[in-house]
C-alpha positions, 0 to 999 in steps of 0.5 A, spaced: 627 947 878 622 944 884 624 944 891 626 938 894 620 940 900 614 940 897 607 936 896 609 936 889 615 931 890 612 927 895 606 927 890 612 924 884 615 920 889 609 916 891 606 915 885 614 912 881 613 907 887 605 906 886 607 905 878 612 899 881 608 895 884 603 896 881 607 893 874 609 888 878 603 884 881 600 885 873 605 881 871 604 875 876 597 873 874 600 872 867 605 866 869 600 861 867 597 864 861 605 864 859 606 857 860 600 855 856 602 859 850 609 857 849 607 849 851 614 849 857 614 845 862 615 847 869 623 846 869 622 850 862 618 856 866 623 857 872 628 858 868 625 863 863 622 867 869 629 867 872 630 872 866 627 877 871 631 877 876 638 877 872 634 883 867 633 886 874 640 886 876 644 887 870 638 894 869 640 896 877 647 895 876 647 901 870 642 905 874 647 906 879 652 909 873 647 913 869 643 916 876 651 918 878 651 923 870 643 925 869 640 924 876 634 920 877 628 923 874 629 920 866 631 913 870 624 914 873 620 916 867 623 911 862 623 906 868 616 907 869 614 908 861 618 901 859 614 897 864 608 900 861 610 899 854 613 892 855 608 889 860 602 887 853 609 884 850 609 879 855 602 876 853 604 876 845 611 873 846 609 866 843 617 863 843 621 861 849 627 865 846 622 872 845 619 871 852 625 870 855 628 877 851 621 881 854 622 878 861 629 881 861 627 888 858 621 888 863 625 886 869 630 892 867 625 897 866 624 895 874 630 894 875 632 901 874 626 904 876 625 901 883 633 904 884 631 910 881 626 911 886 629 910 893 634 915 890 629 920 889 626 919 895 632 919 899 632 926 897 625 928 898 626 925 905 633 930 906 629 935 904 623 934 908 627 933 914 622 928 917 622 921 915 618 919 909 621 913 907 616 908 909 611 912 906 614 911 899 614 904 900 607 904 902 605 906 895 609 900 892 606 895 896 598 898 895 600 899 888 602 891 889 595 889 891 591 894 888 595 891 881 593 883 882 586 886 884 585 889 878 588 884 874 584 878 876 578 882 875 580 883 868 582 876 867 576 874 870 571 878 866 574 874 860 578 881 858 583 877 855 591 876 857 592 882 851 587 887 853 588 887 861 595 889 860 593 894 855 588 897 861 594 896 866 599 900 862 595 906 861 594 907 868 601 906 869 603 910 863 598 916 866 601 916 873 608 917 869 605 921 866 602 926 872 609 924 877 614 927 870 614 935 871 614 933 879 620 929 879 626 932 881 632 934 876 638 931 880 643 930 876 650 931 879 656 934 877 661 932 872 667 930 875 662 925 879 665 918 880 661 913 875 662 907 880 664 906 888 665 899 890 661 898 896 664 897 903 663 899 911 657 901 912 654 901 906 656 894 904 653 892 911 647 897 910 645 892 903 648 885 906 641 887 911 637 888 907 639 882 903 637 878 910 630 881 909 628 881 902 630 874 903 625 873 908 619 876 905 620 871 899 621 866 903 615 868 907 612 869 899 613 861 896 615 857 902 609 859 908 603 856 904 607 849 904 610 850 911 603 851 914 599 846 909 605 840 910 605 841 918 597 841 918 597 848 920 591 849 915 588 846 910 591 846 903 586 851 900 588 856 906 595 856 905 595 863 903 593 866 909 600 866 912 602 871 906 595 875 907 596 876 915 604 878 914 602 882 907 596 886 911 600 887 917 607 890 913 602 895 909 600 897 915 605 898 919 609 902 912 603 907 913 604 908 920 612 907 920 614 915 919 611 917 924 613 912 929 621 912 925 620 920 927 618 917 935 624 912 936 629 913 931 632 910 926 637 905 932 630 903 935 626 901 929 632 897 926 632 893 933 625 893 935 623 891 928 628 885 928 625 883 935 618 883 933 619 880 927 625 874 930 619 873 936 613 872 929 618 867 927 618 862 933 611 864 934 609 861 928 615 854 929 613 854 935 607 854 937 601 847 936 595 852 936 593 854 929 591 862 930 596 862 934 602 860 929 597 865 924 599 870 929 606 870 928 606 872 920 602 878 923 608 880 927 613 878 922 610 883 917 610 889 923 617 888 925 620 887 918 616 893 914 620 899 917 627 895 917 628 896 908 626 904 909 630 904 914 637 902 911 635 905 905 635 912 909 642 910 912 644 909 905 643 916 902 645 919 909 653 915 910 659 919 907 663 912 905 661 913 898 655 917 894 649 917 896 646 915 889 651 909 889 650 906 895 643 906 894 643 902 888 648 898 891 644 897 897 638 895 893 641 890 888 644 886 893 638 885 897 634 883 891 639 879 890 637 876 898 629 875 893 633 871 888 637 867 891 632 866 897 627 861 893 632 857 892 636 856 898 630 856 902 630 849 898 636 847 898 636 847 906 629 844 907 631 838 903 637 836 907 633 840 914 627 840 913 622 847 912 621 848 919 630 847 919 630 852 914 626 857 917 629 856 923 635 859 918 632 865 917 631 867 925 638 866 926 639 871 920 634 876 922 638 874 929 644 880 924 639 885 925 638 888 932 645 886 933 648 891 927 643 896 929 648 901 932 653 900 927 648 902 921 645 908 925 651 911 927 651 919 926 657 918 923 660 913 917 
């Protein structure tokens, strides 16, 4: 069996979270092919894309159950695989009823995959003694770009809906492929339990991440309308605010372990809420457009290390079993991400936009504040 501490499990570990995020963007650029295809209108559509989200919940749901009894390295190969092999099915589904079961199965092979890897990077990361998490999520968010590029190109060149996921799926099912005799053979014991209810710790570890999952979608759908809608930019540039706070999250992933390894968990939890509180008055606050802009900056430094963070706690309390707190926690936060379009909507329909980002600074207000709770030495 391969050491935990090794180039060769890092290697694995980046490449599942590269394949993720890679699998994800390709899927975003067919959402308009797949309305014209089926001939739905917009009410139609979002309830088919809401497959997604339930097919991704259910699957982390069972992720947390199977890691428990076979370990994490089969969830990640059949995780990975099955995005791959699904994702050319998306553009063949000529019925809402056959899109609506692929979108399912394609959001519970990410599902499973995106808990399956913060597992196994979890203990790649004990082992190694040093923080590595933000790396790993690094990956996912350079897969993310690297995935939408390639996608576009494709389409752009006219390669045609089918042929362009085929390419994509062959470039994740290689990166499988490499990551598959890396991974680490995790299985726990036998008389291992098969579920634990979240609670203390754990539970507050995952009701943060919530918080902030549910701002980087709210930055994802709601900041082109809010800097367009209060004449920040013009309409063909609303998607910068998501651009800056996209560049700045990478980055700062890239150069979180480092700077986690410097200040410690305690710090990076409390400081990256600050910064990323201070990036959100900057961007209601403030009447100078490259200002305002600014704000997205820091609010994609200060939440970048916040999500590694906890999901390192997660696999280091006693409270429960590393491999079910992490699914736990990775389950309520992307529920933080399907929940967030929503509410966000709902708040600015009685409050306005600027009433409902006003919301998230006050939830985001939660994380510096529970900072020394999670991070205690003991749970």
């Amino acid at each position: 069996m391969l050491s935990a501490d090794r180039p060769a499990t890092r290697l694995a570990t980046r490449l599942a979270f590269l394949v993720a995020g890679f699998g994800l963007a390709c899927w975003a650029p067919l959402v308009p092919f797949a309305k014209e295809r089926l001939g739905v209108d917009d009410g139609v559509l979002g309830v088919l894309l809401l497959c997604l989200g339930l097919g991704s919940v259910a699957a982390m749901l069972a992720t947390g159950v199977l890691n428990a009894r076979f370990g994490s390295k089969p969830i990640i190969i059949a995780g990975g695989l099955g995005m791959a092999v699904v994702l050319p099915v998306l553009t063949l589904a000529s019925t809402p009823v056959t899109f609506a079961i692929a979108l399912a199965i394609f959001g519970g092979t990410l599902g499973s995959l995106e808990v399956a890897m913060n597992i196994h990077a979890v203990e790649v990361e004990k082992a190694a003694a040093c923080p590595l998490m933000s790396g790993f999520h690094a990956m996912f968010s350079i897969g993310g770009f690297a995935g939408s590029l390639l996608m576009t190109v494709l389409l752009s060149a006219n390669a045609g809906a089918f042929t362009a996921t085929v390419i994509c799926a062959a470039l994740m099912i290689a990166g499988i492929v490499v990551a598959w005799p890396r991974l680490l053979d995790t299985a726990q014991a036998g008389d291992a339990p098969l579920f634990a209810v979240p609670r203390g710790a754990v539970l507050l570890l995952a009701i943060l991440a919530a918080i902030v999952f549910l701002v980087e979608g709210a930055v994802l759908d709601w900041s082109a309308l809010f800097l367009t809608s209060g004449g920040i930019v013009p309409t063909e540039q609303g998607g910068i605010g998501y651009i800056l706070f996209a560049i700045a999250m990478t980055t700062a992933r890239l150069t979180g372990d480092a700077l986690t390894a410097r200040l410690g968990d305690r710090a990076t939890l409390f400081w990256g809420g600050v910064v990323a509180i201070v990036g959100f008055v900057i961007v209601l606050a403030s009447p100078i457009r490259l200002l305002a802009l600014s704000g997205f900056l820091l609010i994609g430094l200060g939440a970048a290390n916040i999500v590694p963070v906890l999901f390192r706690r997660g696999g280091s309390q006693t409270v429960m079993p590393p491999g079910l707190a992490v699914a736990a926690i990775t389950m309520i936060g992307y529920a933080g991400v399907l929940l967030g379009p929503a509410s966000i909507g709902f708040v600015a329909n009685h409050v306005g936009l600027p009433g409902a980002f006003w919301m998230l600074v006050g939830l985001l207000c939660v994380v510096p504040f529970c900072a020394g709770l999670v991070t205690r030495s003991k749970h």
